[in-house]
C-alpha positions as a LaTeX table, in Angstrom:
\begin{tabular}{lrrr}
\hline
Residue & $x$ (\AA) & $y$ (\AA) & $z$ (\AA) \\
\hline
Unk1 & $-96.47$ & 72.94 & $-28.92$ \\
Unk2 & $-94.82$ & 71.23 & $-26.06$ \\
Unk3 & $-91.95$ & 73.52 & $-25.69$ \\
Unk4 & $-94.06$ & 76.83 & $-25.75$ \\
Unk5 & $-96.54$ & 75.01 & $-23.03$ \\
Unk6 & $-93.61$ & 74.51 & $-20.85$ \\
Unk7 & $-91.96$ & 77.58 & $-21.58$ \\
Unk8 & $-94.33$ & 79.50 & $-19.70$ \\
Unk9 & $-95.51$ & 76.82 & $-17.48$ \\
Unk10 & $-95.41$ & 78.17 & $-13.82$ \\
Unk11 & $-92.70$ & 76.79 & $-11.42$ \\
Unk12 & $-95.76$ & 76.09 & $-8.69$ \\
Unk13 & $-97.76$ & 73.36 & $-11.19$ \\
Unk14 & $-96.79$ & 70.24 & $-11.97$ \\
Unk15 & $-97.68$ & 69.38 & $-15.70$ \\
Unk16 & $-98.87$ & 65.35 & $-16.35$ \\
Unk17 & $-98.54$ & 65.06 & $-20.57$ \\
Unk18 & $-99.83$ & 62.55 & $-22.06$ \\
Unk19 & $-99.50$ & 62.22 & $-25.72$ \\
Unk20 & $-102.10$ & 59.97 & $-27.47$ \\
Unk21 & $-100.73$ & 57.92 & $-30.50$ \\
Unk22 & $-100.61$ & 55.53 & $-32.87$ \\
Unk23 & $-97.49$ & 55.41 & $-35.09$ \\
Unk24 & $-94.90$ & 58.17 & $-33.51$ \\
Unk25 & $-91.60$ & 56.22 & $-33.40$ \\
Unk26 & $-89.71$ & 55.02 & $-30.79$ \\
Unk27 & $-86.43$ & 57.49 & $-31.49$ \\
Unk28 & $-88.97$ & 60.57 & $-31.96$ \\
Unk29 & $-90.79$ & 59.78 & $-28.66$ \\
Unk30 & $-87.34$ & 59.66 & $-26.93$ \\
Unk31 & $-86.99$ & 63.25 & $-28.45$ \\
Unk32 & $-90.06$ & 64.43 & $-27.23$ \\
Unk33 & $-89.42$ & 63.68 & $-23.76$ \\
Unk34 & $-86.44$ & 65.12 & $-23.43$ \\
Unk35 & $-88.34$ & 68.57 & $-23.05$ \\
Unk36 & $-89.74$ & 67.37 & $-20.44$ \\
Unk37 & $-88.71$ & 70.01 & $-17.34$ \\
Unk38 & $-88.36$ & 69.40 & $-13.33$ \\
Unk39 & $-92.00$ & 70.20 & $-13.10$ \\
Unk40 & $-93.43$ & 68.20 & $-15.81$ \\
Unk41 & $-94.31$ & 64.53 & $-17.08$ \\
Unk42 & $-94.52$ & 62.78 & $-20.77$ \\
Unk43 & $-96.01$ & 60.20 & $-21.17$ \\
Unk44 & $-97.01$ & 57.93 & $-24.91$ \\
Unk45 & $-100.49$ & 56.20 & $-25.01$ \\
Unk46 & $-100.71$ & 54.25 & $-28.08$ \\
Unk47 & $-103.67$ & 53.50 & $-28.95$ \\
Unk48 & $-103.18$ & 51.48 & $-32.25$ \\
Unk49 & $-104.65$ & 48.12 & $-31.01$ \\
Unk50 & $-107.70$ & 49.79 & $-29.39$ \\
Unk51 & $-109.00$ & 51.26 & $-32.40$ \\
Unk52 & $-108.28$ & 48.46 & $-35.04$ \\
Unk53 & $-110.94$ & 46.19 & $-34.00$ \\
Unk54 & $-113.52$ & 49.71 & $-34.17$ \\
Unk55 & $-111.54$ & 51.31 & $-37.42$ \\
Unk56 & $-114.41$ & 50.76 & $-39.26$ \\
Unk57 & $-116.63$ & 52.83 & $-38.18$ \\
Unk58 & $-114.97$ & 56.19 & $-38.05$ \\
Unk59 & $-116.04$ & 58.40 & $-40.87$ \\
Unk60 & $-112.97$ & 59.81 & $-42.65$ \\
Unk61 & $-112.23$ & 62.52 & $-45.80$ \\
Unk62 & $-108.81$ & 63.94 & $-46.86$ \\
Unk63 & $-106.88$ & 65.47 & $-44.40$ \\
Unk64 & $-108.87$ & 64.20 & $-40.98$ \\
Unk65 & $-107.33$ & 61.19 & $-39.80$ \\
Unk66 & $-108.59$ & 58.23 & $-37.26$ \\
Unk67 & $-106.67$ & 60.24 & $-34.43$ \\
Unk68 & $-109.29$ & 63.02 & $-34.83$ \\
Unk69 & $-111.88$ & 60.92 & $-33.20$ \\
Unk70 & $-109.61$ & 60.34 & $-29.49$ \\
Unk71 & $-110.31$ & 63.09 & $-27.92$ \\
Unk72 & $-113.85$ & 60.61 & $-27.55$ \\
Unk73 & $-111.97$ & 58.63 & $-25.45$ \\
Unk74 & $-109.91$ & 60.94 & $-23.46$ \\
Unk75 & $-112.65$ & 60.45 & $-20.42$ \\
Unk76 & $-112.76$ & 56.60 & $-20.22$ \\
Unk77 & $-109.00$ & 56.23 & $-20.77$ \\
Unk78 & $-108.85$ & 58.65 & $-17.31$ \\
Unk79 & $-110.81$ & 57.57 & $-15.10$ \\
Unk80 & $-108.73$ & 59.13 & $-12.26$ \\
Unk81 & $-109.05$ & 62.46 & $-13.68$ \\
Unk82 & $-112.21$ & 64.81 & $-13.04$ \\
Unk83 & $-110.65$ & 67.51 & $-15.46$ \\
Unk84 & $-108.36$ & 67.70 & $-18.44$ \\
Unk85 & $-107.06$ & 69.64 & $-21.38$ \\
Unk86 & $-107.09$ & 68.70 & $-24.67$ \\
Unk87 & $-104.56$ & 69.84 & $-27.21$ \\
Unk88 & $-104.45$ & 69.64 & $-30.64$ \\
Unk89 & $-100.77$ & 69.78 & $-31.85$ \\
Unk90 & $-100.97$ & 72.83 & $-34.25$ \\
Unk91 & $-100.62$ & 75.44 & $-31.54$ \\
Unk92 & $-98.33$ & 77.72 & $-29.37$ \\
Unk93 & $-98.72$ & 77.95 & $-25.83$ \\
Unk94 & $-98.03$ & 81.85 & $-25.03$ \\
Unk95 & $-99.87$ & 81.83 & $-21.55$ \\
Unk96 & $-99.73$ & 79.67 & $-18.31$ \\
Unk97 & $-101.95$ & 76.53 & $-19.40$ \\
Unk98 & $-102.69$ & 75.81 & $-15.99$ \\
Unk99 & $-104.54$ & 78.82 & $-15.85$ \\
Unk100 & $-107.32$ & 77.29 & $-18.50$ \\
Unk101 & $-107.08$ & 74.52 & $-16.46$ \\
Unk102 & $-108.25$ & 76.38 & $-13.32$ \\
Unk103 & $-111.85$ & 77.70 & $-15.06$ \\
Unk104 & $-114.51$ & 76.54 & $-13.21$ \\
Unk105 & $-116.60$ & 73.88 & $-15.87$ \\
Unk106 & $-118.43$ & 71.73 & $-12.98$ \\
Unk107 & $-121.87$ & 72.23 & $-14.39$ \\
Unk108 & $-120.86$ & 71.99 & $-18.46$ \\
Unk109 & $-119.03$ & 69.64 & $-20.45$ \\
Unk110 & $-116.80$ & 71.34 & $-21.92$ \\
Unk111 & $-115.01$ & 74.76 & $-21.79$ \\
Unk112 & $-114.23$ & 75.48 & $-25.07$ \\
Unk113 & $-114.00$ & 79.01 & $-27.67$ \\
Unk114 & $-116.35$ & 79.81 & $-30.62$ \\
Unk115 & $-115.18$ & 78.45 & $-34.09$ \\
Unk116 & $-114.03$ & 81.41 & $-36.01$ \\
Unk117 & $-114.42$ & 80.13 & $-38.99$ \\
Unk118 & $-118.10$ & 79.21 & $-38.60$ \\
Unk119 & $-119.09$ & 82.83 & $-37.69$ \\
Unk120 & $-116.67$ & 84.43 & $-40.53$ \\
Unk121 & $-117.69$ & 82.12 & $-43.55$ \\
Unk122 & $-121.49$ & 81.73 & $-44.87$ \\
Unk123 & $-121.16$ & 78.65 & $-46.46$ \\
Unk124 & $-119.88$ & 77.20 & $-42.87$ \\
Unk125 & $-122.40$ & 78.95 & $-40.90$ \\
Unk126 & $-125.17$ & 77.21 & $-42.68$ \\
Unk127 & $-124.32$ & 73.99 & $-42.34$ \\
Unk128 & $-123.70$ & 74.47 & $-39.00$ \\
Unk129 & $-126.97$ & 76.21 & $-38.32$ \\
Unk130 & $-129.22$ & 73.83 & $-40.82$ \\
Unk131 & $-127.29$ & 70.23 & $-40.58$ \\
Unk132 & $-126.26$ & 70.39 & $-36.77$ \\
Unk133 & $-129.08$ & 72.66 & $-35.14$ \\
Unk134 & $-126.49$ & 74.60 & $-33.65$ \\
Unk135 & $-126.44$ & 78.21 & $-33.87$ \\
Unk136 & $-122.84$ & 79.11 & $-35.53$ \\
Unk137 & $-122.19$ & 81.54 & $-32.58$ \\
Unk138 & $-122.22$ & 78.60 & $-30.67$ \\
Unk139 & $-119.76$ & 76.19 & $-32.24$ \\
Unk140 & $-116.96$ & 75.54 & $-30.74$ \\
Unk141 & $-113.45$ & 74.84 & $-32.42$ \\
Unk142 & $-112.51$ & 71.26 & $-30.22$ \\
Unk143 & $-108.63$ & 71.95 & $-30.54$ \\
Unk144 & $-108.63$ & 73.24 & $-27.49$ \\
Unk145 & $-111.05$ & 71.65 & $-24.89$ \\
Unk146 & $-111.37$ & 71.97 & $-21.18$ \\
Unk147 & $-113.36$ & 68.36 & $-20.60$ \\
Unk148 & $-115.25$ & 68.07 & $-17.41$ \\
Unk149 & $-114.23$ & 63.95 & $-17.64$ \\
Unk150 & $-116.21$ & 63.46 & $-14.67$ \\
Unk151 & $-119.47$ & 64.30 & $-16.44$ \\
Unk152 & $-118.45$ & 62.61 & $-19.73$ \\
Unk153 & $-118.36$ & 59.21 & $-17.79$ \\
Unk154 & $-121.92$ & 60.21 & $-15.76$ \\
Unk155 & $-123.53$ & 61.23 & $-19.10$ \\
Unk156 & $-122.02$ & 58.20 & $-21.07$ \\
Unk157 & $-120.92$ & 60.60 & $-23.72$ \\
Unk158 & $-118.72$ & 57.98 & $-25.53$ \\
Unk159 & $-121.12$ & 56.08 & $-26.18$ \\
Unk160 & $-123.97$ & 58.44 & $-26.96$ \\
Unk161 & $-120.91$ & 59.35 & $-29.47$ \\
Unk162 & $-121.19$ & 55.78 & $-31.13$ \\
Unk163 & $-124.67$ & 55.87 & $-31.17$ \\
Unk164 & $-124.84$ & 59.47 & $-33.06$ \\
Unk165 & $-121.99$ & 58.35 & $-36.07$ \\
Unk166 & $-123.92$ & 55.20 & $-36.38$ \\
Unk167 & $-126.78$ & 57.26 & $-37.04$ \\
Unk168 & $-125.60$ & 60.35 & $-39.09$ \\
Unk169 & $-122.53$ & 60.96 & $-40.81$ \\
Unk170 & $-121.69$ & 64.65 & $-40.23$ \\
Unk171 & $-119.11$ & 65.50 & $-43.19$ \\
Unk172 & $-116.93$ & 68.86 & $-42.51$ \\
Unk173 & $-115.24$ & 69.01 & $-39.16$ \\
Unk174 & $-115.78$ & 65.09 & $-38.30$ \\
Unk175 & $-115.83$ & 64.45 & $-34.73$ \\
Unk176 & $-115.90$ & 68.46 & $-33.70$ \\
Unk177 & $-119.44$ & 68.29 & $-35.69$ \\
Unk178 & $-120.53$ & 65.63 & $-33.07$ \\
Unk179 & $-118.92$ & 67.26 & $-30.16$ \\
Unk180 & $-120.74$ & 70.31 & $-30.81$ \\
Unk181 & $-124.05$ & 67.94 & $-31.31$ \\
Unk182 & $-123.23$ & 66.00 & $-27.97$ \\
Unk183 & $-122.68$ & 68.95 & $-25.96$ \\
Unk184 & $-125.00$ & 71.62 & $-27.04$ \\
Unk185 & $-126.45$ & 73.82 & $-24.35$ \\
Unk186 & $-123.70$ & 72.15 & $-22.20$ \\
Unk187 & $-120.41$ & 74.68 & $-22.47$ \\
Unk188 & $-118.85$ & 77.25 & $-21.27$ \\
Unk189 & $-117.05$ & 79.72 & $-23.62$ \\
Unk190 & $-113.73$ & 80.88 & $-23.19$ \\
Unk191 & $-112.32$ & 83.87 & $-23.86$ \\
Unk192 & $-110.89$ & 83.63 & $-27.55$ \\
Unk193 & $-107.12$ & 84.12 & $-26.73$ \\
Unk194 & $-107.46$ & 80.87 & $-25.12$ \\
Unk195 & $-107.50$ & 79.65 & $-29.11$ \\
Unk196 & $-107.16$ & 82.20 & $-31.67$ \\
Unk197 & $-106.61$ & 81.56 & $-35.13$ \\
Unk198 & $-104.16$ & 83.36 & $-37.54$ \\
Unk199 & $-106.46$ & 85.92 & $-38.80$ \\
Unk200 & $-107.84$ & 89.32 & $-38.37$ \\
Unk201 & $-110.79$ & 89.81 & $-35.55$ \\
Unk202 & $-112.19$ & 92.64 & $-35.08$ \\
Unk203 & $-111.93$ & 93.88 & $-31.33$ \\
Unk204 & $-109.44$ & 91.24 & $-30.06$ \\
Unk205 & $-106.83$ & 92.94 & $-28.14$ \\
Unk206 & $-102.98$ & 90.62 & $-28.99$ \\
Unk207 & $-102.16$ & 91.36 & $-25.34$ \\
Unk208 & $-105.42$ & 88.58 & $-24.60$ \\
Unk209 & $-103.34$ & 86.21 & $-26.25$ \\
Unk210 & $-102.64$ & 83.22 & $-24.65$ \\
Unk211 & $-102.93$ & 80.24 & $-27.29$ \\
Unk212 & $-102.69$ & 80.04 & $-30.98$ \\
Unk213 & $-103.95$ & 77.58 & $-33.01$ \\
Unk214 & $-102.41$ & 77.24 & $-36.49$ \\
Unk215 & $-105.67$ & 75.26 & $-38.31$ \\
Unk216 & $-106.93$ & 74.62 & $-41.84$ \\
Unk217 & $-104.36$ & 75.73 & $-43.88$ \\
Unk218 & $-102.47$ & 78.65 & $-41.73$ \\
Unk219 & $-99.09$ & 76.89 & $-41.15$ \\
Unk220 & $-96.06$ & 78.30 & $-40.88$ \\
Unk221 & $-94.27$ & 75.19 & $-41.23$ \\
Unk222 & $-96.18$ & 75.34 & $-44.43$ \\
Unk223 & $-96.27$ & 78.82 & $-45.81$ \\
Unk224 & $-94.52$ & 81.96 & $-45.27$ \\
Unk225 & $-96.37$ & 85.23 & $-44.11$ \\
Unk226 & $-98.68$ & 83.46 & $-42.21$ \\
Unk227 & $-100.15$ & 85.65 & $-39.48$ \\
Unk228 & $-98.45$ & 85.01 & $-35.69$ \\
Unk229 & $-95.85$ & 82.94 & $-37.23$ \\
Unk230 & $-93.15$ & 84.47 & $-35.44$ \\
Unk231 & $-94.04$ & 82.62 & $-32.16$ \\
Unk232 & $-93.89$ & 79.47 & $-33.69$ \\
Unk233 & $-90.77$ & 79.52 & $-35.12$ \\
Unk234 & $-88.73$ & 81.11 & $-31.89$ \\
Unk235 & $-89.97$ & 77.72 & $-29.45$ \\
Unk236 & $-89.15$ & 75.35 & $-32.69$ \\
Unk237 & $-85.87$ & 77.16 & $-32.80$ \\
Unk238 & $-85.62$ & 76.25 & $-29.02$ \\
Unk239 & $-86.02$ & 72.30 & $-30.18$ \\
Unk240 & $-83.91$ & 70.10 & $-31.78$ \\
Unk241 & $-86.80$ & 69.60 & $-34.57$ \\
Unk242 & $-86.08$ & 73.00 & $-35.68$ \\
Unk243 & $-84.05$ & 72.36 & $-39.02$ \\
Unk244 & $-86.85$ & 69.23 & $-39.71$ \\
Unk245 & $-89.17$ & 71.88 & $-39.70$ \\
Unk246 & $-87.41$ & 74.64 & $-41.81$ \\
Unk247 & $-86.78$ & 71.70 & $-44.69$ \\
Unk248 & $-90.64$ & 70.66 & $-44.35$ \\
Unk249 & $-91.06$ & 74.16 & $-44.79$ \\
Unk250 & $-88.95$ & 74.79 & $-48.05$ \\
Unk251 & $-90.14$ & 71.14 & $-49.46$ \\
Unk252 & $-93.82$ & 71.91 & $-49.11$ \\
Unk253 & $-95.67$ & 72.28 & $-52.29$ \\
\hline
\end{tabular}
């Protein structure tokens, strides 16, 4: 993720990273930073002894993990930022991220791009429409999210957050199910090359792509033939993860 960002990162931004964490090693941190170009920054936050005293209250299944939930706290944790990105890590940058960053959010929350998988699959377009109130045209995928951190803090949405999981405990996508609860009415949608997924949609032209996002189970550090894979593994075979990777690959069952 971070080598394809920087990749095509242009010469005239200067990137600030900041990698949110609670158990990434010491050694593998050092790793990480060393991509770090002339025009960039990395930075760790761990956040392990913040969210042991509140562990309890996080509503977890399977796969989704207590990190799920920080992008909650992105605004509060930077106060001295107005605007920021939020990345998951399953994704290749193929565009200039700065030019996301530019889109003008001042009067929504969040710009984000309509879930595809909520608009493909019935089942998930119910629930969305008849547990959340949201129409499933509407819901956005929160792996990638321009946050207008300025209006999280006015509107107190971290706490409105707290308030809502004490109150209902949404069961499929976790925190993107409140996110899309919290912020309804209140985002802008992005163009979907700004976070498509690794499957067939009709009318979107590749040469709009500018961000993939490798979700539920289309991996290509898990299976083979997976659709776009071929730009994930030439910036992992720019790393020095890349042979990691190809093992996790072949040992994945």
């Amino acid at each position: 993720s971070l080598k394809s960002l920087l990749c095509n990162a242009s010469e005239d931004v200067f990137y600030k990273i900041h990698i949110l964490t609670s158990n990434i090693t010491e050694e593998t941190q050092q790793r990480i930073i060393n991509l770090k170009t002339e025009n960039s920054s990395i930075e760790f936050i761990n956040l392990k002894n913040e969210l042991e005293a509140i562990k309890h209250k996080f509503h977890l299944r399977d796969y989704y993990s207590i990190e799920t939930y920080y992008r909650f706290f992105i605004a509060d944790l930077f106060p001295e930022y107005d605007k920021v990105i939020y990345l998951d890590c399953d994704i290749t940058v193929l565009g200039d991220i700065s030019n996301l960053y530019l889109t003008n959010i001042s009067n929504y929350l969040v710009g984000a791009v309509p879930e595809q998988v909520m608009s493909h699959y019935e089942v998930f377009g119910n629930y969305v429409e008849q547990a959340l109130d949201v129409k499933c045209s509407n819901y956005f995928n929160a792996g990638v999210l321009l946050m207008n951190t300025s209006m999280f803090r006015a509107c107190h949405i971290q706490q409105q957050f707290f308030h809502m999981m004490d109150r209902f405990k949404f069961r499929v996508t976790q925190d993107e199910d409140y996110l899309n609860v919290i912020c309804k009415d209140k985002v802008k949608y992005l163009n979907l090359g700004w976070n498509k997924m690794p499957f067939e949609e009709t009318g979107f032209d590749n040469i709009d792509l500018q961000l993939i996002h490798y979700n539920l189970g289309w991996k290509p550090w898990h299976y083979e033939n997976v659709m776009y894979e071929e730009y994930f593994w030439e910036y992992a075979y720019k790393t020095d993860f890349y042979s990691e990777i190809k093992l996790a690959l072949k040992q994945y069952s």
